[in-house]
N, C-alpha and C positions, 0 to 999 in steps of 0.2 A: 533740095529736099528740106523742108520745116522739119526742125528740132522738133524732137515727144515732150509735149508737156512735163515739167516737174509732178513726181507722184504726192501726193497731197495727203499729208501725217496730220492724223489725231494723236495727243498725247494726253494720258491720263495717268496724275499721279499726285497724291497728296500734300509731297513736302515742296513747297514753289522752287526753291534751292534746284531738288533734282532736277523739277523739269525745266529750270533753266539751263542748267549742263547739258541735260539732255538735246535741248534743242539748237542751243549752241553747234553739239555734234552733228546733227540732221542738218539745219540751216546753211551749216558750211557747205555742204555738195550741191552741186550745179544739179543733178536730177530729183533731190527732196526738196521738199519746204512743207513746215510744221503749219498750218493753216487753223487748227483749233486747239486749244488746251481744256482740263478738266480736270477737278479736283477731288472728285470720288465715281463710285463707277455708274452710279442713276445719271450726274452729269456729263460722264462721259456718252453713254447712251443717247440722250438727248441731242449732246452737240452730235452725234455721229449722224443723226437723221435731220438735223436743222441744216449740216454743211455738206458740202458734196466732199467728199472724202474716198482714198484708195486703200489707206490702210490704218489700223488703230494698233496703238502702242498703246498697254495697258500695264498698269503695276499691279501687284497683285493683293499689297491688303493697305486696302481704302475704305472710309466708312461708308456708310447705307448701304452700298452694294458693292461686293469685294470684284478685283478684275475680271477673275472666273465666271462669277455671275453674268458682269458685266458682258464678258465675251459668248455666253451663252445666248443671254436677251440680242445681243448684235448679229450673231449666226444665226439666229430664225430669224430676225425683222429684216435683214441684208445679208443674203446667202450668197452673194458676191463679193462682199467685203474680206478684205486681205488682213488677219490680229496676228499680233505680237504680244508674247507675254514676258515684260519688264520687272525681274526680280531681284533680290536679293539672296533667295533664298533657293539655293543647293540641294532641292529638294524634289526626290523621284516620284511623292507622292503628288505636288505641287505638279510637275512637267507630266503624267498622265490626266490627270484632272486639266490640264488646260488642252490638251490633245483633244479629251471627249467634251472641254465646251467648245473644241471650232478654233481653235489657235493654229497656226502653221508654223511659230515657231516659239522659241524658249531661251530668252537672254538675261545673263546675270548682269548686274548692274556690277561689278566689280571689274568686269572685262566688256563693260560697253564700247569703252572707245576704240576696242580694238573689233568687237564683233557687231556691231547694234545698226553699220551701215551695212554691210552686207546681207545682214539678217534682212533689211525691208527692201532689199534688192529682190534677196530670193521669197522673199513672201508674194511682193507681185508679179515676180513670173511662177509663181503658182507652185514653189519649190519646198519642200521643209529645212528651218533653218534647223540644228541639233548641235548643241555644245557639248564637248568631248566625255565630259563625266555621264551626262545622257543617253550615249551611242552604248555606255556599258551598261545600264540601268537598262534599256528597252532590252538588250540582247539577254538580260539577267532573267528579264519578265516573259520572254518568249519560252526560253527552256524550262524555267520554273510550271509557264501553263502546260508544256507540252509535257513534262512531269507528270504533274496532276490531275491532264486531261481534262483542267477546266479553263474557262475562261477570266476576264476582271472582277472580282468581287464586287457586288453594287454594293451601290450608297444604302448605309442603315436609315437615312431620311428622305424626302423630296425637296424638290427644287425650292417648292413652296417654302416647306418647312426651313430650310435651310436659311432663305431671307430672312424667317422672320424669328428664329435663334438670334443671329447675325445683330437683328435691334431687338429683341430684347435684351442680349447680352451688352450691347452700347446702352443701354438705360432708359430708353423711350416705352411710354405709356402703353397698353392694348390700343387708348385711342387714339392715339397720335400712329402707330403703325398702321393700327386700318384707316389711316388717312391717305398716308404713303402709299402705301397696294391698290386705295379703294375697296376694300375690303369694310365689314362690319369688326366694330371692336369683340363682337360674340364670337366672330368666326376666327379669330384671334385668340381670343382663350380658348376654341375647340384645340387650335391648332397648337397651339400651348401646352395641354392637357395631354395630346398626342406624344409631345417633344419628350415631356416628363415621363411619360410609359416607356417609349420607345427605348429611348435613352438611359433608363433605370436612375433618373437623377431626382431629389425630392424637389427642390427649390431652383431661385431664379442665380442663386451665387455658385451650385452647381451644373446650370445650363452656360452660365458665363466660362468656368474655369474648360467645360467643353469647350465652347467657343474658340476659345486661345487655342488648344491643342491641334483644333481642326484647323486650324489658320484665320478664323472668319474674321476676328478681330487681332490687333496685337494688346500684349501685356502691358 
């Protein structure tokens, strides 16, 4: 009987360091091999539809488009595809946002080497990976909603908007963003104009200190 092909890793993440350790840890096992890298989450996008790939390992704050984003655009363009979301960050509001973009699982980079191979084991047999401080965090959120008798509070913005907070708050022009989207520089300031309401902020240094809060960017 022919050995199963090694599963074939996207890894995406902005500091070259990590994703060298990282793939370091992957490359070692006889069933992975890291086959595409990417350094923010548009590129990781792109290589995911340019390479034949099983599973994306995604970090979660890269610039132009953060891993979540990232993991969103790859769950509708490849509803087959197997994400992992690669963090730092201990963070319950972080691990349900990556749940509702399509991730199946949730690894801190601080216990990679101990959890980051099994995690993309159980990702491709179709399994949720959950680290331990998470397992208390879902069970926290289930009783809380059954509580309340309500469900997840949605996002005060959309998906749209959220990109393009995201580069405003990185510093890029209306026209340079409606280049990136394709979008009109106009429909950019609509969307702007919206950010500023929504968000009860006056200006573009209180849409950034947003930013940070929300994770879009770091500080």
């Amino acid at each position: 009987m022919s050995a199963r092909p090694p599963i074939r890793v996207l890894l995406a993440d902005d500091h070259t360091l990590v994703r060298r350790g990282v793939r370091l840890i992957l490359d070692g096992e006889p069933d992975l091999t890291v086959v595409a890298e990417a350094g923010d989450g548009a590129e990781a996008v792109a290589a995911a539809r340019a390479t034949g790939i099983d599973l994306a390992v995604l970090d979660v704050a890269m610039p132009r488009m953060t891993g979540l984003q990232a993991a969103r655009e790859l769950s509708r363009r490849m509803p087959e595809l197997r994400i992992l979301i690669l963090t730092m960050y201990d963070n319950e509001q972080y691990f349900f946002e990556a749940l509702k973009a399509g991730a199946c699982g949730y690894v801190l980079k601080s216990v990679a080497d101990r959890d980051l191979v099994e995690a993309c084991r159980a990702a491709v047999r179709d399994e949720p990976f959950i680290y331990p401080g998470a397992e208390r965090a879902l069970v926290r959120s289930y009783l809380d909603r059954m509580e309340g008798g309500g469900g997840v509070p949605e996002r005060p913005i959309t998906e749209r908007e959220e990109e393009i907070l995201k580069l405003v708050a990185e510093g890029h022009t209306s026209k340079e963003i409606g280049e990136m989207l394709f979008i009109s520089a106009k429909t950019v300031e609509r969307h702007r104009a919206n950010l500023l309401q929504k968000l009860g902020v006056r200006d573009r240094l209180e849409l950034t200190r947003y930013a940070i809060r929300a994770g879009l960017i770091e500080p």
